[in-house]
N, C-alpha and C positions, 0 to 999 in steps of 0.2 A: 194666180195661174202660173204653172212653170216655165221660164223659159228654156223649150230644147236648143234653141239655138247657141247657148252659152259654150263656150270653149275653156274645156278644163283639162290642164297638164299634170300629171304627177309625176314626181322624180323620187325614184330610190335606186336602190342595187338589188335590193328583194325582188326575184318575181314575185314572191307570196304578196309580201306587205303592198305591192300594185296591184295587184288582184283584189286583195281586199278592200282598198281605198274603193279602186274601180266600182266594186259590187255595192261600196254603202252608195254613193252616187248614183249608183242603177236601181237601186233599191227607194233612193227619191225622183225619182221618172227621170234623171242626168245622161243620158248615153253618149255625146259628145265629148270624151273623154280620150286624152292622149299618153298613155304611158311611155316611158323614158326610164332607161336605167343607169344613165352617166350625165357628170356634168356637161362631157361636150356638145352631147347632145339638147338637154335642153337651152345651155347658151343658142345653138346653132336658131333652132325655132322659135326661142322668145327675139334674139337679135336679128333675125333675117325672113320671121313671121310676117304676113302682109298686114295682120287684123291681131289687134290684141287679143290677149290669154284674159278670159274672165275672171279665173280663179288657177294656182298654180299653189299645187301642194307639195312640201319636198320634205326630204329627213336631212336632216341639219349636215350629216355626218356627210353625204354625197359631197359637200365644198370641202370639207375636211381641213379647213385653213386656210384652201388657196383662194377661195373669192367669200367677201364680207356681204352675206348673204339678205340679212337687213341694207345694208348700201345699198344692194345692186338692187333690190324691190321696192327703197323708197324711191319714189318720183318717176319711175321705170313709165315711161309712155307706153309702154309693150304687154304692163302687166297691173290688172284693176286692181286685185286681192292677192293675196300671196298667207298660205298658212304655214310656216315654218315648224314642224313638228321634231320632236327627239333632241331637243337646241338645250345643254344640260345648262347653259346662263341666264336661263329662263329663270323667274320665282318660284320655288317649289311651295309657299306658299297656296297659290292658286293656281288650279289645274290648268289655266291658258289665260292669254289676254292682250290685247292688242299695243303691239309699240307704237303704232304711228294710225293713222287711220286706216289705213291698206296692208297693212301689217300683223298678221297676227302669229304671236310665239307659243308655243308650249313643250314642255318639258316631257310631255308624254312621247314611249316610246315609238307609239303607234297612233292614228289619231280616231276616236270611235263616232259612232255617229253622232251623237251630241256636239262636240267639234265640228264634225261636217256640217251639221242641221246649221249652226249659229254660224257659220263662213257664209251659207248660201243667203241666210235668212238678210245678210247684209246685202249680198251680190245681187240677190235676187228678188228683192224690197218689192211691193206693189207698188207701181206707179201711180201717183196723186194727180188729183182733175188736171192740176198745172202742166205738168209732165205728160198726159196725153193729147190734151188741147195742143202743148207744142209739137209731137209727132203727126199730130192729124193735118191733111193738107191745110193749105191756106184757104181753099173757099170752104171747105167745111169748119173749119174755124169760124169763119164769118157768121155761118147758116147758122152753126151754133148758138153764138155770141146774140142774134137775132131771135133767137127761137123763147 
């Protein structure tokens, strides 16, 4: 099942290429969705955001040098996933693939839904028995555990 509540950033300088992004996301039930067209701006919202970004897709080119883009996404308490798209140090080997665990690079210039499906399919994993028993209160834990 989707989660609509997930908060997803994209950052380019295209309107188009946000628009795009936007629409594959909406196109998998995503409406939660925050475009940005400069760096300052998404620094501003990932750094001073109350609640992490779920997923945060940018083109490589917006840092353009000045901030080490991989850096600033690993270990980022602000930011779960991070798709770094149009990043030309990427393997052109393989059409995309993950530097770090929360990290994911590709060389493409634009990212298609394929790209999108397999970023969410991480973000947005079904949760195992484990993983709801621990969201479920404590006495229904118990009733459970009983039952």
């Amino acid at each position: 099942m989707i989660n609509k509540a997930l908060r997803i950033l994209i950052a380019d300088t295209q309107h188009f290429h946000r628009m795009k992004i936007e629409r594959l996301f909406n196109s998998l039930d995503y409406y939660r969705v925050a475009p940005v067209q400069s760096l300052a701006e998404l620094l501003a919202l990932v750094d001073y955001g109350c609640e992490p970004f779920d997923a945060i897709v940018i083109n490589a080119d917006l840092a353009a040098g000045s901030l080490d883009l991989l850096g600033f996404f690993l270990d980022n308490p602000q930011v779960r996933q991070a798709l770094i798209y149009n990043e030309r140090t990427a393997p052109l080997q393989c059409a995309a693939g993950f530097a770090q665990d929360n990290v994911y690079i590709s060389p493409l210039a634009l990212p298609g839904l394929p790209s999108i499906k397999q970023l969410m399919a991480v973000i947005d994993a079904p949760a195992t028995r484990a993983d709801a028993l621990a969201r479920r209160p404590m006495a229904a834990v118990r009733g459970a555990a009983h039952a």
